[in-house]
NUVO-469874 format. One line per 5 residues: their letters; for each residue x, y, z of C-alpha. Coordinates in Angstrom, 1 decimal. Layout:
<nodes>
a> X/Y/Z; ...
</nodes>
This chain:
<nodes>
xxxxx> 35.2/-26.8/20.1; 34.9/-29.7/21.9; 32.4/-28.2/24.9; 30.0/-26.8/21.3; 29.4/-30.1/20.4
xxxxx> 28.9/-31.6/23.4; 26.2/-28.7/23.9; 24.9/-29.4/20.8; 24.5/-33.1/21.3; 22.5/-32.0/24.5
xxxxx> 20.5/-29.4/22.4; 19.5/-32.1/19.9; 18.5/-34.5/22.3; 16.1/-31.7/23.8; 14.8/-30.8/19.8
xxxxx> 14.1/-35.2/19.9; 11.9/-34.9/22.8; 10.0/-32.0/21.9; 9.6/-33.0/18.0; 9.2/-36.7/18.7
xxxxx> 5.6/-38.0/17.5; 4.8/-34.4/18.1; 2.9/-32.0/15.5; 4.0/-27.9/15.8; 3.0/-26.3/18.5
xxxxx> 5.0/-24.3/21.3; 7.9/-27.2/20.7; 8.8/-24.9/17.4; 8.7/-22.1/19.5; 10.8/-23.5/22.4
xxxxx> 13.2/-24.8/19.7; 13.5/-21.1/18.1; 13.9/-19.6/21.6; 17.0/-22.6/22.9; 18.4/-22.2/18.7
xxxxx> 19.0/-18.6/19.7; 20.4/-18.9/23.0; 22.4/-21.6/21.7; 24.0/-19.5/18.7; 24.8/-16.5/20.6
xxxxx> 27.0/-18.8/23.0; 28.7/-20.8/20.3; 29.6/-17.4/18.3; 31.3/-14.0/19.0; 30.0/-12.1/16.2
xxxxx> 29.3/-8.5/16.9; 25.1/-8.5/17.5; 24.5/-5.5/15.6; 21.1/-4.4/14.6; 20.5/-6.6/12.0
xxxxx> 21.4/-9.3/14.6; 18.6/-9.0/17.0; 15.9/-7.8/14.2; 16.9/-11.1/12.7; 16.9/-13.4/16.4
xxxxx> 13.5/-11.6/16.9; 11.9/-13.0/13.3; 12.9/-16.3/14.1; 11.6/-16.0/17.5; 8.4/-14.3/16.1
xxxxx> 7.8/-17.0/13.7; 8.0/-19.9/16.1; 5.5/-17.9/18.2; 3.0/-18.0/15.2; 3.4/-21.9/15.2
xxxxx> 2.6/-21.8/18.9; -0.1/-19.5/18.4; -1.7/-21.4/15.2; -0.2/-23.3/13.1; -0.5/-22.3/8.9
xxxxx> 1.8/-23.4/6.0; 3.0/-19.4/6.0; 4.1/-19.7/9.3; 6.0/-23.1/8.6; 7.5/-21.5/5.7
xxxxx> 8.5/-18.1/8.1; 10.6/-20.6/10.0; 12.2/-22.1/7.9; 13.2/-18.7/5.8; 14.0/-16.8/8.9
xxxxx> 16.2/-19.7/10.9; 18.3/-19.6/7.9; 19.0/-16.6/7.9; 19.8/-16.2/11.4; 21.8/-18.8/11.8
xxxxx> 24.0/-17.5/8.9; 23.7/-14.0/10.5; 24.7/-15.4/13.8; 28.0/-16.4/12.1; 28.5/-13.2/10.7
xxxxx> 25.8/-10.5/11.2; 27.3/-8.4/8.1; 25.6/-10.7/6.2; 22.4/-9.9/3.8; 18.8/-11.5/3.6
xxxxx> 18.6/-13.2/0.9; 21.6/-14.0/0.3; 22.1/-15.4/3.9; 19.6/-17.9/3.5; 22.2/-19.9/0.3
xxxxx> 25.6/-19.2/3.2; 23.3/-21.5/6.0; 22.5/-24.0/2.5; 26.5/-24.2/2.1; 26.9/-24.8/5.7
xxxxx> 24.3/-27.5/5.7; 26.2/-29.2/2.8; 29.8/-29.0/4.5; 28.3/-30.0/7.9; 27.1/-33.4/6.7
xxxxx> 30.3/-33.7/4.8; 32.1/-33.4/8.1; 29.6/-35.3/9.8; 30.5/-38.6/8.2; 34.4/-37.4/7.4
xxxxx> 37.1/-36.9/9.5; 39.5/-33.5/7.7; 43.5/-34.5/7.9; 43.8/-31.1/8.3; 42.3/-30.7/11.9
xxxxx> 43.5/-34.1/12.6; 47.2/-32.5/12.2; 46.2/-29.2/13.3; 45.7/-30.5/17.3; 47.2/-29.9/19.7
xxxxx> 49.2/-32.3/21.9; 47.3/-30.7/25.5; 43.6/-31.3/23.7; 44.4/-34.4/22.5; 45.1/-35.3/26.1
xxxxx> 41.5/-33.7/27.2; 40.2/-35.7/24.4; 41.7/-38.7/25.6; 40.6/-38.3/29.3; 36.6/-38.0/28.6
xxxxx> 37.0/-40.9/25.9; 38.7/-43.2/28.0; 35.5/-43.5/31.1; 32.7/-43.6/27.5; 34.7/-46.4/26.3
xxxxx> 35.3/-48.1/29.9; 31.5/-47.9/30.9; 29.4/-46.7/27.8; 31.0/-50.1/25.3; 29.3/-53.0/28.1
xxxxx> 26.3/-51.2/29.0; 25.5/-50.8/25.3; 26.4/-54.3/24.6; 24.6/-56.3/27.5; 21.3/-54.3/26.6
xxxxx> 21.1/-55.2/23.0; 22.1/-59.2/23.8; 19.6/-58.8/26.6; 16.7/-57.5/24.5; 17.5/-60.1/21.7
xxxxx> 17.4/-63.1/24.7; 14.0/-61.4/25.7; 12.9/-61.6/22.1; 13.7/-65.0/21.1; 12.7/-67.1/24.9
xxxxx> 9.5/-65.9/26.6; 10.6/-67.6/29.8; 14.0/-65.5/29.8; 12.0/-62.8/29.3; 9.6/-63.4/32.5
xxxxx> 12.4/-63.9/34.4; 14.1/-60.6/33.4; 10.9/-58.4/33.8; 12.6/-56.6/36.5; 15.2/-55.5/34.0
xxxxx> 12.9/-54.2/31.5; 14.6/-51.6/29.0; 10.6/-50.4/27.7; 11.6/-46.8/28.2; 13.7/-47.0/25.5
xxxxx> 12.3/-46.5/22.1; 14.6/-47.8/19.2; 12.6/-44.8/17.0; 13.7/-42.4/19.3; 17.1/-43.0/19.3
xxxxx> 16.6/-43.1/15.6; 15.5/-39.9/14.9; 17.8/-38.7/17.3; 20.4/-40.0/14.9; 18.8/-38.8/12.0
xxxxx> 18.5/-34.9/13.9; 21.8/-35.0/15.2; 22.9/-35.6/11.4; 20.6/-33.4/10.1; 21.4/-30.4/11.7
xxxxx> 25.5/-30.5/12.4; 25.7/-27.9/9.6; 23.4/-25.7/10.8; 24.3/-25.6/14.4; 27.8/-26.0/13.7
xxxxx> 28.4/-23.4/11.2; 30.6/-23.8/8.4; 31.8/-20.4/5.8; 31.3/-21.2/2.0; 33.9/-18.6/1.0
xxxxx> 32.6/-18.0/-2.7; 29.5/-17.7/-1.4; 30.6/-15.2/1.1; 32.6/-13.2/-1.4; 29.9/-13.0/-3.5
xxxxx> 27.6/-11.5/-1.2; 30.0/-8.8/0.4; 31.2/-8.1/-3.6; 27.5/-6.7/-4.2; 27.3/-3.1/-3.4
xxxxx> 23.9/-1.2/-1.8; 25.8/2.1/-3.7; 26.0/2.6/-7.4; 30.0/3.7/-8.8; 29.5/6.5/-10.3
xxxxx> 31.6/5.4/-13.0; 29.2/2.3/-13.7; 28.7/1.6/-17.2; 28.2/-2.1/-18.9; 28.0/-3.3/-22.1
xxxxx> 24.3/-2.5/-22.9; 25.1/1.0/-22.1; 28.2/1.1/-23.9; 26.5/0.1/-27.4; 23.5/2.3/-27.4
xxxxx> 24.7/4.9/-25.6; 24.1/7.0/-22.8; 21.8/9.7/-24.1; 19.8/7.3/-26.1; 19.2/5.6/-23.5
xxxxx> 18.1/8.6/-21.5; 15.9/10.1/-24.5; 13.8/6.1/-23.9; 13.9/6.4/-20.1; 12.3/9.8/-21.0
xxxxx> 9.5/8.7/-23.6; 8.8/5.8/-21.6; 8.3/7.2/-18.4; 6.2/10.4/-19.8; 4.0/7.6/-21.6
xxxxx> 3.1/5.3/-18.0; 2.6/8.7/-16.3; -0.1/10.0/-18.7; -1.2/6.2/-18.9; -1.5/6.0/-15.3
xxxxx> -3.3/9.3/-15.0; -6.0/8.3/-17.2; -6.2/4.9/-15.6; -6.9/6.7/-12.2; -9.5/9.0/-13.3
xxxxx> -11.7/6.2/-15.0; -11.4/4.1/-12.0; -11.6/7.0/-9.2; -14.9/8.0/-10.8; -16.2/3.9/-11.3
xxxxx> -14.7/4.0/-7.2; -16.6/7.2/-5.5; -19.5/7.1/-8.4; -21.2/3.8/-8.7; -23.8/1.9/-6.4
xxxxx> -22.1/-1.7/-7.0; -24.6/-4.0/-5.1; -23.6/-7.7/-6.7; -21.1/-9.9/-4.5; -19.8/-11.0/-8.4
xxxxx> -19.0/-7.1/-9.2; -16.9/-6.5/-5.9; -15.1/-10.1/-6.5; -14.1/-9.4/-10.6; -13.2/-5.7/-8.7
xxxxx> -11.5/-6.5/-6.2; -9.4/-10.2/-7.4; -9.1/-9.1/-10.9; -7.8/-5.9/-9.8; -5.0/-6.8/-7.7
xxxxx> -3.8/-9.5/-9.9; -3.5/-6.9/-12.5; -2.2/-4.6/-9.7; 0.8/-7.1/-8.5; 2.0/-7.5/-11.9
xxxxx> 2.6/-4.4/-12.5; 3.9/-3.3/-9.7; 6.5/-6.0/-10.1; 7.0/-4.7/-13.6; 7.3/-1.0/-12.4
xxxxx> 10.4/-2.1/-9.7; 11.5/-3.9/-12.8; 11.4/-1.3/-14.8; 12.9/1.4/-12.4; 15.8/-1.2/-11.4
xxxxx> 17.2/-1.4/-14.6; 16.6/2.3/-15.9; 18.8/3.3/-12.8; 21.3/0.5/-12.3; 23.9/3.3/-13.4
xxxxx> 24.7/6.6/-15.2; 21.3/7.5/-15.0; 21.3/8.5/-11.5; 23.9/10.8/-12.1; 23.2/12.8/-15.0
xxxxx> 22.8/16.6/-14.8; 19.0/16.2/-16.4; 16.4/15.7/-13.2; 13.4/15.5/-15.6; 13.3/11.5/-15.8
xxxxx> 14.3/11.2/-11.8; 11.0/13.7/-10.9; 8.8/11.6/-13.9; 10.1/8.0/-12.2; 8.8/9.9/-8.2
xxxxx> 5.4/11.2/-10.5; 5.0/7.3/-11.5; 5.9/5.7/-8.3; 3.8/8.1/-6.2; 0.8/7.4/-8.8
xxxxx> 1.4/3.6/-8.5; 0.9/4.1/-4.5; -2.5/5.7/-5.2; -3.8/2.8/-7.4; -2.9/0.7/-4.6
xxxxx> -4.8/2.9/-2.2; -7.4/3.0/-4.6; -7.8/-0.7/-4.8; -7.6/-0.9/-1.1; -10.8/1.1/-0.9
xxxxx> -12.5/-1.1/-3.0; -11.2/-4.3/-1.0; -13.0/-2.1/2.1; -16.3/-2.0/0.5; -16.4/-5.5/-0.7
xxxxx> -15.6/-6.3/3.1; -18.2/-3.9/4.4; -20.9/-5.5/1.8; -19.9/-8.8/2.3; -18.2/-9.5/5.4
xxxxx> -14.3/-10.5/6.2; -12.8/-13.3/4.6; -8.9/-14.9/4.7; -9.0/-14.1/1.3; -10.1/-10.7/1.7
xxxxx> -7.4/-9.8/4.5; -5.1/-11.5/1.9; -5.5/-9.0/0.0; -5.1/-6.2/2.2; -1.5/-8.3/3.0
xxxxx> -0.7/-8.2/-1.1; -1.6/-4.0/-1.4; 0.7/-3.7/1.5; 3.5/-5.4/0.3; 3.1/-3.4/-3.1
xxxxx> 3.4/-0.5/-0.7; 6.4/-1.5/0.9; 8.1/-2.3/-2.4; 7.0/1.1/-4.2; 8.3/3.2/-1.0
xxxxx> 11.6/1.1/-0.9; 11.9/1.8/-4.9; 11.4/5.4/-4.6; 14.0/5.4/-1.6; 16.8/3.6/-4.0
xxxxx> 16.2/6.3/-6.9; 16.6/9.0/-4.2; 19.7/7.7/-2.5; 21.1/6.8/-5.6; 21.9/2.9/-4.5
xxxxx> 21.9/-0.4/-6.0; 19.3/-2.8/-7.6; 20.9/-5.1/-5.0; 20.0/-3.1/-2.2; 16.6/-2.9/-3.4
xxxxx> 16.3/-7.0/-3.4; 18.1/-6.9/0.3; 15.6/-4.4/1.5; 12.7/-5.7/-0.1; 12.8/-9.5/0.9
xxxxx> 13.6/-8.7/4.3; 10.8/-6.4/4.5; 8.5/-8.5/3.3; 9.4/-11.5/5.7; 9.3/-9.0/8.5
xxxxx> 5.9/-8.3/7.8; 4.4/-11.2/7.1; 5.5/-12.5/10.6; 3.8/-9.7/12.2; 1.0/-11.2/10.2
xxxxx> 1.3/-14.7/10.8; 1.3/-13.8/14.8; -2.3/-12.0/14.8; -5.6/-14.1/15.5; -7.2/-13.4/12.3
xxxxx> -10.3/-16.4/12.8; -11.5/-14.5/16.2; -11.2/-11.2/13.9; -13.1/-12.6/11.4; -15.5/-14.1/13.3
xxxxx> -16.1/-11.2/15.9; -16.7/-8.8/12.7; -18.7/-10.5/10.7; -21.1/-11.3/13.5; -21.7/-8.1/14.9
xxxxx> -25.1/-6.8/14.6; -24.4/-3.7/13.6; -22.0/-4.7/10.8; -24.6/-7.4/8.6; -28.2/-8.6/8.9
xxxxx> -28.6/-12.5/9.8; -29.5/-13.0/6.0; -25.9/-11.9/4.7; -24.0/-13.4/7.2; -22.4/-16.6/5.9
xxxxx> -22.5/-18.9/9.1; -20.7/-21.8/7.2; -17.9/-19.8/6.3; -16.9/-19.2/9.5; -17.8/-22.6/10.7
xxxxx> -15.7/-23.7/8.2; -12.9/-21.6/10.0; -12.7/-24.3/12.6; -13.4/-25.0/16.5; -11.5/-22.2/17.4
xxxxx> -14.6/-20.2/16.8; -17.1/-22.1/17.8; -17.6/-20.1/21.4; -18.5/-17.2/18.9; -20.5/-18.9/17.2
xxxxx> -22.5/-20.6/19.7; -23.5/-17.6/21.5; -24.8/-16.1/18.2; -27.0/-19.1/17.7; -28.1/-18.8/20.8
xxxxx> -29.0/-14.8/20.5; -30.4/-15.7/17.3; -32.5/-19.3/18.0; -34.1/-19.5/14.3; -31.5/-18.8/12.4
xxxxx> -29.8/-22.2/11.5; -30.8/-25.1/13.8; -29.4/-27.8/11.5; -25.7/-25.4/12.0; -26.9/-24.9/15.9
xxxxx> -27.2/-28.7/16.1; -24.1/-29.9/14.5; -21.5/-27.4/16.1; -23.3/-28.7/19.1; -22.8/-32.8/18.7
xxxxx> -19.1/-31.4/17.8; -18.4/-29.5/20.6; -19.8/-32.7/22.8; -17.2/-35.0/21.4; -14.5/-32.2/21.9
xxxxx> -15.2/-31.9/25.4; -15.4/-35.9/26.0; -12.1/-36.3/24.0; -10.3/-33.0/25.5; -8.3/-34.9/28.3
xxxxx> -4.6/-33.8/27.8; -1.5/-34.8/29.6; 1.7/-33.4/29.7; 3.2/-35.7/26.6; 1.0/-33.5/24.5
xxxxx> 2.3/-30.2/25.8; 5.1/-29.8/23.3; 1.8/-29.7/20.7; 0.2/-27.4/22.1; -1.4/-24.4/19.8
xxxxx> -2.4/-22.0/22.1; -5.8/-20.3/20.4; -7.1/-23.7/19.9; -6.9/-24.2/23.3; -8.3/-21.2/24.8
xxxxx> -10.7/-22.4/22.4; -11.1/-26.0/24.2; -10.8/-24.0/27.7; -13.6/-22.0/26.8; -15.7/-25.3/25.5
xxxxx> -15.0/-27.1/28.6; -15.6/-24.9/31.5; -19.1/-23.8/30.3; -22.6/-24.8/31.3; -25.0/-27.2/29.5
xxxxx> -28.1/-25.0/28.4; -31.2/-26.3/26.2; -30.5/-25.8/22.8; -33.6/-25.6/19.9; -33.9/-29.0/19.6
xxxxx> -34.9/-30.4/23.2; -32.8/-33.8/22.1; -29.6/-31.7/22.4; -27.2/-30.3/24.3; -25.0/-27.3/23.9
xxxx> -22.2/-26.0/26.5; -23.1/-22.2/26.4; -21.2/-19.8/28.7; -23.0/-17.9/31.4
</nodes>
């Protein structure tokens, strides 16, 4: 236990030198990488699948930090160390619940941070308190003076400028008093996390909750209605969404393959009213089929309401196919957008949540299960997500000649998108001199003071985002060239 915390002290002191009057970069991604290494020492748990599918999220979303920082990526991080480090502890544990064991182990770790337990104080052994003893006894001989004569020898320096001149060839300026702060404050901080501690009822909880139904479920709802009423609903409700849904999909598959839409405004109210009304219900449909089947429903001798619930799933997944077409269109009319792409992300998580809710009617298995599978999925995808380099894709598609005509493509939008795409950009402007001199000029003064305010040294490595500077690389290294406006000067590549 002992050797842990030293190793953790060590680790911390690395997370203060990397974080320290730093912004994210590849520091969170080095800090994901050393958290991992550091966890699989300190525990013995058995690294079953769910083990290294949950080391590699963690890993994966510190790489999108490193890549390019975004809020979702920040988020990612935070949602998938938790529940490693809980996993780490015990890999039989579930996402989401994992996420409140690591909250409970933060709590008790800064409990035991600034308390001392009888318990492990009686619990010792004489032979550790010896070893205890032995590497307390040099700290206190050597650590106590040198600690001492530095902070009466700063407060000489501070209150006689002479003393001070005389002492400059013991100057202490290395050390930084906020450093050593926030090292504190880490150290603090993170004890619970790094240092794991079990919550029991929080434990208990989570292995109490089933994936399976009991065939013998029942509750109180079903007791008081009764089981065949309640099947006779499931039956008029199910047969009233399908024929709903049916008609739903006809009107729209014939306003989808049919009509010539040509405004911008029609494919927005399409496409952003549709999935809004689209997410909604899907979340109302897993709703709906969690708690139709939550129990003797799955195991009644009648298959007609489990083929009606499939009929309605499998209908639900072509509305989101058929919204996914129009989301297409709009991008092929218009050109690609976050937003746009967003979407795409939204009618794939609707897909991944219909398919996992058609599975748990299927197996038979617990509404539970289906929040397990579900969350985890959807953190899993999203930091395959986060990782991609959506601003070159955006800005590589929309412009390509052969995709839009200089008149539709919005040039400030991806401007807006930042200097990450401004190589792109240039060498459009370039290939297309009349299009927007005002941009032309602007992204060049821009990229000027970039390149005279570029110098780097290593104390902004652990800040590094890596497309931004590929980005800057690419700025840098290229060759003035005339732009429009004789005044000006563009770096252009080759």
């Amino acid at each position: 236990m002992k050797n842990k915390k030293i190793v953790y002290f060590l680790l911390i002191l690395v997370f203060t030198c990397l974080l320290y009057e730093q912004r994210t970069g590849l520091n969170m991604f080095t800090i994901s990488l050393l958290s991992v290494v550091y966890l699989s020492y300190s525990s013995k748990t058995n690294r079953n699948k769910n083990w290294w599918i949950s080391a590699l999220l963690w890993i994966g979303s510190g790489l999108s930090l490193f890549l390019s920082h975004t809020s979702l990526g920040g988020l990612l991080f935070l949602l998938t160390g938790f529940n490693f480090i809980s996993v780490n502890y015990n890999s039989n544990y579930s996402f989401p619940f994992s996420i409140s064991h690591t909250f409970f182990s933060f709590i008790l770790g800064i409990a035991s941070y600034v308390t001392l337990s009888k318990n492990n104080i009686q619990a010792q052994k004489a032979d550790e308190e010896n070893v205890g003893y032995k590497y307390l006894k040099p700290i206190f001989l050597y650590g106590t003076p040198l600690i001492l004569v530095i902070i009466f020898l700063k407060l000489y320096q501070i209150a006689n400028p002479k003393f001070e001149e005389y002492t400059q060839f013991l100057s202490l300026e290395f050390i930084e008093w906020p450093f050593i702060t926030f090292y504190g404050l880490l150290s603090f901080l993170l004890y619970g996390f790094y240092l794991y501690n079990t919550y029991q009822p929080s434990e208990d909880w989570d292995f109490s909750k089933k994936n399976s139904i009991n065939s013998n479920y029942t509750d109180s709802f079903q007791s008081k209605i009764g089981i065949e009423t309640e099947q006779k609903m499931a039956s008029i409700l199910l047969v009233t969404l399908n024929v709903l849904i049916v008609a739903f999909l006809c009107i729209d598959g014939i306003t989808l393959f049919s009509e010539n839409v040509d405004s911008e405004l029609t494919h927005s109210q399409t496409v952003h009213q549709g999935i809004n009304v689209l997410v909604v219900s899907i979340l109302l449909v897993i709703l709906i089929v969690g708690f139709m089947y939550r129990g003797s429903l799955n195991f009644t001798k009648n298959k007609t309401n489990i083929y009606l619930t499939i009929s309605w799933l499998f209908l639900n997944i072509i509305m989101t196919i058929f919204n996914s077409l129009k989301n297409f269109n709009y991008i092929s009319e218009w050109g690609l957008t976050h937003k746009r792409i967003g979407v795409f992300i939204y009618l794939g998580l609707c897909i991944i949540g219909l398919t996992l809710t058609l599975y748990k009617v299927l197996k038979t298995k617990s509404f539970v299960f289906l929040i397990r599978r579900v969350s985890f999925s959807f953190v899993s995808f999203l930091v395959v997500y986060s990782i991609i380099n959506w601003n070159h894709i955006i800005v590589s598609y929309n412009l390509n000649d052969s995709n839009f005509s200089e008149q539709k493509i919005d040039l400030y939008y991806n401007y807006s998108l930042g200097y990450s795409t401004y190589p792109e950009l240039i060498t459009y402007l370039k290939d297309h001199p009349m299009t927007n001199k005002s941009l032309y000029e602007r992204i060049s003064s821009e990229i000027n003071d970039i390149r005279s305010n570029s110098k780097t040294d290593w104390k902004d490595l652990p800040s590094l985002k890596w497309f931004d500077y590929r980005a800057r690389q690419k700025l840098k290294i290229d060759k003035p060239v005339v732009s429009p406006n004789p005044r000006q000067q563009i770096y252009l590549k080759h």
